[in-house]
N, C-alpha and C positions, 0 to 999 in steps of 0.2 A: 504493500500500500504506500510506504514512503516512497519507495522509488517509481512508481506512478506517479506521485504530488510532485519528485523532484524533476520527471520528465514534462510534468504539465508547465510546472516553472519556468523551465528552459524553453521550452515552445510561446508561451508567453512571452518573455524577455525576446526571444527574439524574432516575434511580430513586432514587439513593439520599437524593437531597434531598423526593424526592416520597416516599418512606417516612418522611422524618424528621419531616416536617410533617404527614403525616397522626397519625403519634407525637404529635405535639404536639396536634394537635387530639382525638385524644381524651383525652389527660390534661388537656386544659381542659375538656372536657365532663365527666370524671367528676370532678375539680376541684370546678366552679359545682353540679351534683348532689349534692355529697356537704355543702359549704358552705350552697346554699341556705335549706336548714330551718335553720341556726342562727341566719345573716341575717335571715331573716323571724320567727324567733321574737326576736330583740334589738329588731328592727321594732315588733312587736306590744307587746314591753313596755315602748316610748316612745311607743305613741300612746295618746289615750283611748278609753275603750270606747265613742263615738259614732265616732270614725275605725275603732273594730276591725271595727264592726259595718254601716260602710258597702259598700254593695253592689258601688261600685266600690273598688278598692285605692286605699286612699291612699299616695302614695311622697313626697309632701313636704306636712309636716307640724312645727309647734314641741316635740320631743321635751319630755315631760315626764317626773317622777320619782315621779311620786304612787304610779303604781304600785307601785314599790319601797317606797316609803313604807310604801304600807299593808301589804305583806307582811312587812318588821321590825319595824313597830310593834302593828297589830292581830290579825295572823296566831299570834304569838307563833314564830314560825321560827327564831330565834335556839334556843330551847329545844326544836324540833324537830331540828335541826343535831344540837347535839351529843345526844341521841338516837342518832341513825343514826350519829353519829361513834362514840361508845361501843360500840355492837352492831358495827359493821365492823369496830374495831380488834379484838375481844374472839373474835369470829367469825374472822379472819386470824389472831390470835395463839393459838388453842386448836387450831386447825387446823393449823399450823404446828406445833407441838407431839407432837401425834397423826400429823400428814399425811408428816414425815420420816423417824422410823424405818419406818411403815409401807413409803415408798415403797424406803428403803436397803432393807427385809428381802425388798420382794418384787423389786426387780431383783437382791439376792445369790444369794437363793433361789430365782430365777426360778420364785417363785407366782403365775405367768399364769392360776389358777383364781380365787386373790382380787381378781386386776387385774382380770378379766372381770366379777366379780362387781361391785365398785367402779363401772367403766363400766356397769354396766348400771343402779346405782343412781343415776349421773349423768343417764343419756340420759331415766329415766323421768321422766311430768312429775308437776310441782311437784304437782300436787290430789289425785295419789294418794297420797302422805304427809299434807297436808293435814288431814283429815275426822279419821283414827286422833291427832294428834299435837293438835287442837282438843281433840278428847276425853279425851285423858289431862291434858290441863292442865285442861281446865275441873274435870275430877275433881280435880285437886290444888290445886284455886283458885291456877295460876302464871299465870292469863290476864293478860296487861297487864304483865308482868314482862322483867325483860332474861335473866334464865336462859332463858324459852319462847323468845324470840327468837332468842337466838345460839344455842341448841339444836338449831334450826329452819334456821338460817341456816347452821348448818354443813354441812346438806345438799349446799348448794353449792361451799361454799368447800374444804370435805375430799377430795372427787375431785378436783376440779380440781389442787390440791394435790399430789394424791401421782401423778397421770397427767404433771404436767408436770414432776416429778422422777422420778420410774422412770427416763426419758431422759439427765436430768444425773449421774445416780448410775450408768447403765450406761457411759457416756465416763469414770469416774472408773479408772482402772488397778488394778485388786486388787492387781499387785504391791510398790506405794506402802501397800498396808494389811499386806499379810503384813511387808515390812521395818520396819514401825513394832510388830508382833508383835514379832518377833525382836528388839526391842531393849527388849523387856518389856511393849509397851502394851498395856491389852485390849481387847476390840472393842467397847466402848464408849470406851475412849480414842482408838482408831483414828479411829472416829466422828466423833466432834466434833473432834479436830485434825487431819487428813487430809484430810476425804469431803465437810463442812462447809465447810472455806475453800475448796477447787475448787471446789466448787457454789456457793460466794456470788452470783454473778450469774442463777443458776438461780431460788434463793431469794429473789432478791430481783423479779425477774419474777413467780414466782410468788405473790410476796405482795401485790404490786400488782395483780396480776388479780385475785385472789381477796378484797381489801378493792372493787375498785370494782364485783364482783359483788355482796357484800353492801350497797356503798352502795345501790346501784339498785334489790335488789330488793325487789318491792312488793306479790304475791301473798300471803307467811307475813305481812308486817307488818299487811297490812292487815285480815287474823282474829285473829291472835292480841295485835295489838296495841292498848294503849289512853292514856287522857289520860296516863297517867305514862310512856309508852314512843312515842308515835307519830312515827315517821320520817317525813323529809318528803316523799317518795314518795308517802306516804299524804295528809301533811297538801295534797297540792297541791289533795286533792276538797275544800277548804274555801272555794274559787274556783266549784265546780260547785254552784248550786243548783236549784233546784224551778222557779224565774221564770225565769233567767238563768244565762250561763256568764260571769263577766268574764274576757274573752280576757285584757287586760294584765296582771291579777296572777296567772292563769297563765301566762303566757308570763315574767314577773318569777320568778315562784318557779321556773319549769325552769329561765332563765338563772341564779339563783343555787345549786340544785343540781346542774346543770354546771360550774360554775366552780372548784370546790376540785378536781374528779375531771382536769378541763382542766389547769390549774397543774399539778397534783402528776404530771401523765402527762408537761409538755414542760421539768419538773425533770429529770426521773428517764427522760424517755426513753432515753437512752442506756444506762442498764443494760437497759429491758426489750428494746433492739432486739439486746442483747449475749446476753440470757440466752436470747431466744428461739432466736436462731443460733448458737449453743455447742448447745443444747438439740437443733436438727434437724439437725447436721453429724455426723455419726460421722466419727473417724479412728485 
């Protein structure tokens, strides 16, 4: 009988080591998957455009910098940068603005017809605002301007906004606002000193998704934007010509437009992985 118990043991032990390591292998596989494309575009914008362009990969090669080079100095990227910096920030902060009490009135009010509505203007895509919102700037001569942009841009960043506070604002306890009533505040005092510091980690997720949705995106920028406004999203087709693609100072210019949005996510990770799990937990 023992040495039954001792072989049922050892059969246990190792399913459970054979579960653990198949765990591990595919979190290495989705791992090197998910890493890959970053690796080979860092790759691409250390080699030169005869290694990019060679038919076999080159995996050892003298990394060089030119590329880089040419996209801070000839490109003018720097003055693209803050472009898209300006429009993100402007775009996150006018959203945030509009996108809180919205989302405080429709979880108080449980206005699940406006939420619906909201969502539905999220899910649509992008071109069909598009063509109506080219048109009306081009009539207002604001083409090329940072009003059309973050106008444009808060398309995105304004649902997202108020969809992923509705959540933070329904976990907030009403009866923490009714006793800050009772002791004279009004529901715009309740507001902002009550509803606002519980939700800070909500808000502050929320404002990081929603600026590195505006960094990124590239559809509104690349109609409605022009030499006084162009984000670099857009500027990267300055790399794509008529003769040639230079892979390296594309692959230079996405590495450099990933890298502020990189930083600033493994800064700040900890509030978004906080805001987002305060946000999906009810209790």
């Amino acid at each position: 009988m023992t040495t039954l118990t001792a072989v049922g043991h050892r059969k246990t032990r190792l399913r459970r080591q054979v579960r653990t390591g198949l765990l591990y292998a595919a979190l290495v596989v989705v791992i090197v998957l998910l890493l890959f494309p970053f690796v080979w575009m860092i790759l691409t914008s250390l080699r030169t455009q005869v290694q990019n362009t060679s038919p076999v990969p080159v995996w050892i090669f003298k990394p060089t910098m030119g590329n880089y080079r040419s996209v801070l100095e000839q490109h003018h990227f720097i003055q693209y940068t803050w472009h898209s910096f300006v429009v993100a920030v402007l775009a996150t902060g006018i959203g945030l603005v509009i996108g809180l009490p919205a989302a405080y009135t429709i979880s108080r009010y449980k206005q699940r017809g406006l939420a619906f509505a909201i969502l539905a203007a999220r899910i649509t895509p992008y071109i069909t605002f598009l063509v109506p919102w080219f048109a009306a700037f081009r009539f207002l001569h604001m083409v090329d301007t940072y009003t059309a942009l973050v106008s444009t841009f808060l398309i995105v960043s304004l649902p997202l906004i108020i969809w992923l506070m509705i959540t933070f604002f329904d976990d907030v306890p009403g009866d923490l606002e009714e006793a800050a009533k009772v002791d004279g505040a009004g529901e715009a005092e309740a507001f902002f000193r009550i509803v606002i510091p519980l939700s800070a980690p909500g808000i502050v997720a929320a404002s990081i998704l929603a600026f590195i949705f505006s960094w990124n995106q590239f559809l509104f920028a690349l109609v409605l934007s022009g030499p006084h406004t162009q984000t670099v999203p857009v500027a990267v087709f300055n790399f794509i010509t008529y003769g040639e693609i230079n892979y390296g100072g594309l692959a230079a210019a996405a590495v450099l437009i990933t890298l502020p949005v990189v930083v600033l996510a493994l800064f700040i990770q900890r509030w978004i992985v906080q805001g987002l799990t305060m946000g999906a937990v009810k209790g």
